[in-house]
C-alpha positions in Angstrom: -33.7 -39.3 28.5 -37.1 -39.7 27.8 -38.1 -36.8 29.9 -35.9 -34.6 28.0 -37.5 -35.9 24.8 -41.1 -35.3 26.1 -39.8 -31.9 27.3 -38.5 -31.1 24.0 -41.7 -32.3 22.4 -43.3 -29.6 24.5 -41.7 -27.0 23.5 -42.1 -27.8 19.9 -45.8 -27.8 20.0 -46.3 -24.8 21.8 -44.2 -22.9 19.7 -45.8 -24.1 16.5 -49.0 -23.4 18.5 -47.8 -20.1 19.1 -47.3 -19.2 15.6 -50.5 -20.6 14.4 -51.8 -17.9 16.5 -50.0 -15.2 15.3 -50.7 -16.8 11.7 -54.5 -16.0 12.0 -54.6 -13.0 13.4 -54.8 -11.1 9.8 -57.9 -13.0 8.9 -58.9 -13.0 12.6 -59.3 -9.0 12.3 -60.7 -9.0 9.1 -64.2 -10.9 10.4 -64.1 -9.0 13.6 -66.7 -6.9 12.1 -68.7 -10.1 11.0 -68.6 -10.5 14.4 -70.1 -7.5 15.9 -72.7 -8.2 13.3 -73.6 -12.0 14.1 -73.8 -10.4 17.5 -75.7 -7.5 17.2 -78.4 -9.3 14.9 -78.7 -12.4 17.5 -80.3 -9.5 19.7 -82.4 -7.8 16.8 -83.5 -11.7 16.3 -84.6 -11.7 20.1 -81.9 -13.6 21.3 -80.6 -12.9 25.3 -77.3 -11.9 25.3 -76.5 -15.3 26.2 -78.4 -17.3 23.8 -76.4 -14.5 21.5 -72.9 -15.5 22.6 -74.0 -19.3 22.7 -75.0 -19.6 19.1 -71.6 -18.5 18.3 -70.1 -20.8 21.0 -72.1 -24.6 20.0 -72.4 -23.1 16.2 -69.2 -21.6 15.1 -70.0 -20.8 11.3 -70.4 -17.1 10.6 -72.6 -17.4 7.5 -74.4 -20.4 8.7 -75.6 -18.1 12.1 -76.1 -15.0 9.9 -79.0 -17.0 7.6 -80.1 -18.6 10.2 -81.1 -15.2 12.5 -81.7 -13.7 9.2 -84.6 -16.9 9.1 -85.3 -16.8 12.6 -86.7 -12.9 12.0 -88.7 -13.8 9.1 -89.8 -16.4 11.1 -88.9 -19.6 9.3 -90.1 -22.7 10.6 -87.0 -25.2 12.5 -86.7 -27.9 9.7 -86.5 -24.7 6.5 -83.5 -23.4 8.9 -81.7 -26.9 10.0 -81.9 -27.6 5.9 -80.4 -24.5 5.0 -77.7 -24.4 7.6 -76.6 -28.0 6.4 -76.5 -26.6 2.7 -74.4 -23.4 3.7 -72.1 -25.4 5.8 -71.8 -28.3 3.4 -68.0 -27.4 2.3 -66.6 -29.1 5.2 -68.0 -31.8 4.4 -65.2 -31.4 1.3 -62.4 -29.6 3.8 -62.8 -32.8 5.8 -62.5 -35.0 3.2 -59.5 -33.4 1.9 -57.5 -33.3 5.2 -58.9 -36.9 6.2 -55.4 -38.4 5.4 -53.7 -35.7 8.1 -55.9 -35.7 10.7 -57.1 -39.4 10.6 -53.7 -41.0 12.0 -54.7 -38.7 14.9 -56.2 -39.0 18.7 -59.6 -39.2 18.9 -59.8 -36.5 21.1 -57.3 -34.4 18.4 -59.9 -35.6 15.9 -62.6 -34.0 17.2 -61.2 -31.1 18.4 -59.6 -29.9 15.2 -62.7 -31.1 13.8 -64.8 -28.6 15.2 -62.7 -25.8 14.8 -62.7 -26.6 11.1 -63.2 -23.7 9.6 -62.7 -21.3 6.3 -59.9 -19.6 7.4 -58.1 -22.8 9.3 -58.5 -24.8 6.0 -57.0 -21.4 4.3 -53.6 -21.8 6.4 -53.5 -25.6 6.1 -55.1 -27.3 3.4 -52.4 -26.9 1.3 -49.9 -28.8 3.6 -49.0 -32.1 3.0 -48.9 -35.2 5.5 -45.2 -34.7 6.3 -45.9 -30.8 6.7 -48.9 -30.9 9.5 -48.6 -30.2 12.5 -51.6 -30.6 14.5 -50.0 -27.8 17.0 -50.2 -25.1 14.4 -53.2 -26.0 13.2 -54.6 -25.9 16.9 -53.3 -22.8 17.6 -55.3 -21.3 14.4 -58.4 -22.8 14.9 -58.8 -22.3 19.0 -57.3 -18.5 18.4 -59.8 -17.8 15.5 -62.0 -19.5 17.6 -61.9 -17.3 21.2 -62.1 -14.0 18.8 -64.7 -14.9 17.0 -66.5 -15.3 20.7 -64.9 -12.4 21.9 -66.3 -10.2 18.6 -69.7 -11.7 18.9 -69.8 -10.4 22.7 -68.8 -6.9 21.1 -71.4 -7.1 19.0 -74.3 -8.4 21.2 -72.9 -5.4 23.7 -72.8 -2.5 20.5 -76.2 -3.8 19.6 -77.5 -2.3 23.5 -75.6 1.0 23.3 -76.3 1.6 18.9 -79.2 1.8 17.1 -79.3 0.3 14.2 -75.7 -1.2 14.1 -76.2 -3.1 10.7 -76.8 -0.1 9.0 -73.2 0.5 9.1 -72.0 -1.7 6.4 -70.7 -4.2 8.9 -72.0 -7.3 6.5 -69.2 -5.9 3.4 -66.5 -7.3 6.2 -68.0 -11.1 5.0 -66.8 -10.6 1.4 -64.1 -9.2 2.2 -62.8 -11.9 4.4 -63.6 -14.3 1.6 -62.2 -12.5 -1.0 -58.7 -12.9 1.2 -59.4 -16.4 1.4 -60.1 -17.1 -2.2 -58.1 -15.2 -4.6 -55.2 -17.1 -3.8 -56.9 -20.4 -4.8 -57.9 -19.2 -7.9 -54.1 -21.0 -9.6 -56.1 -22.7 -12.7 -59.1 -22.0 -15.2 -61.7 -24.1 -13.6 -61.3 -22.9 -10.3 -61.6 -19.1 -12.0 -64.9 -20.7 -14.0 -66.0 -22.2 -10.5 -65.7 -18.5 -8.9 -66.9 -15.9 -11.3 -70.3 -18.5 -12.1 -70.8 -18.0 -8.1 -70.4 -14.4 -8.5 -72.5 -13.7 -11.6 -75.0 -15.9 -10.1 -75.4 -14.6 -6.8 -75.8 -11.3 -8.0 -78.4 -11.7 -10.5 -80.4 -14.0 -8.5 -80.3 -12.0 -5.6 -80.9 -9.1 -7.2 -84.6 -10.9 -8.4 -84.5 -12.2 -5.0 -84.1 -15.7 -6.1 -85.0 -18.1 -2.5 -82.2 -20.2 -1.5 -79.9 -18.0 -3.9 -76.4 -18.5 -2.3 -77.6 -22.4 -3.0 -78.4 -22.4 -6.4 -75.3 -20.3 -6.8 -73.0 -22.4 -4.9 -74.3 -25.7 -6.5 -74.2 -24.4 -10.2 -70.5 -22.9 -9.7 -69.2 -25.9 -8.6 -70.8 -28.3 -11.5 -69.5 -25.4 -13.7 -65.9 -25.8 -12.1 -66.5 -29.6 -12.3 -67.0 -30.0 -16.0 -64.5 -27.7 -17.1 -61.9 -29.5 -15.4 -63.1 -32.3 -17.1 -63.5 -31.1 -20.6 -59.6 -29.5 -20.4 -58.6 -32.9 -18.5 -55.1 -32.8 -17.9 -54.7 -29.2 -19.3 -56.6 -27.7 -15.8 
């Protein structure tokens, strides 16, 4: 009896692991040109095509590895870079906190796993489920498929960057908006969320456009007091 029950536990979680997969793939495509360009910039940095592939393997945080080759080029010292990486990767710090209560209860092993393959797009397809609704099986099938492309795309890239000239002149970097723009606009379900989003927008664009350092920071920070007190000054009206 047990054996049947484990058996049947099997099956269960590798069909919910099977339709995370296929649940990804959409957003999966859509940074397959972010990819090719974390790949093909590792070598205009003067990565190897290994130390290329690896930054994407140990790193795993598209925008995080795009500032940080985009530093490495300027030739930024190792603390400016580690202290910008931390602030551009500081949301799941908050995705964390708000799944803590699902994926606490879990294995420690499940904990960390899940943990590293926390990203934009995994907290897209789950952070809206509740305790009773997670399944760690689905969740593991989004994050480890997202997880192999994302390699597999960063190959692509570090490979297009040998046979193409020039590959970022191609417009590959609009695939990042757009990916987040998928990501987003379906969050945006109350006015200080919508206040939160269009001060990152208005700001980033200005203060890029004056080339503002640290601009995604400023922009990031400011949008989300802005989000913060306007929830507050509606109260229970956001």
């Amino acid at each position: 009896m047990s054996e049947l029950i484990s058996e049947n536990r099997h099956q269960t979680g590798w069909r919910s692991f099977i339709k995370g997969c296929i649940a990804i793939l959409p957003l999966s495509l859509a940074v397959l040109p972010w990819g090719i360009l974390a790949g093909s910039m590792a070598i205009e940095s003067g990565m190897t095509p290994t130390e290329g592939v690896g930054m994407s393997a140990i790193i795993f945080a598209g925008a995080t590895q795009l500032a940080a080759m985009g530093m490495i080029k300027a030739g930024a010292g190792v603390m400016a870079i580690m202290v910008s990486a931390f602030f551009i990767s500081s949301q799941h710090l908050l995705y964390g906190l708000t799944l803590r209560d699902r994926i606490s209860p879990l294995p420690l092993r499940w904990r960390l796993l899940l943990g590293f393959l926390l990203t934009d797009e995994l907290f897209a397809l789950i952070g809206k489920r509740s305790t009773a609704e997670f399944d760690r099986w689905y969740a593991l099938g989004v994050g480890l498929f997202f997880y192999i492309f994302w390699l597999l795309s960063t190959l692509a890239g570090v490979l297009a960057a040998t046979q193409i000239e020039n590959l970022s002149s191609y417009g590959l970097d609009f695939s990042i908006a757009a990916t987040f723009i998928v990501i987003v606009a379906p969050l945006i379900k109350n006015i200080p969320t919508l206040v939160c989003v269009f001060t990152a927008l208005i700001l980033s664009i200005v203060l890029g456009y004056f080339h503002v350092p640290s601009s995604l920071i400023i922009s990031g920070v400011t949008a989300m007091l802005a989000g913060l007190i306007t929830s507050l000054v509606m109260g229970d009206k956001a």
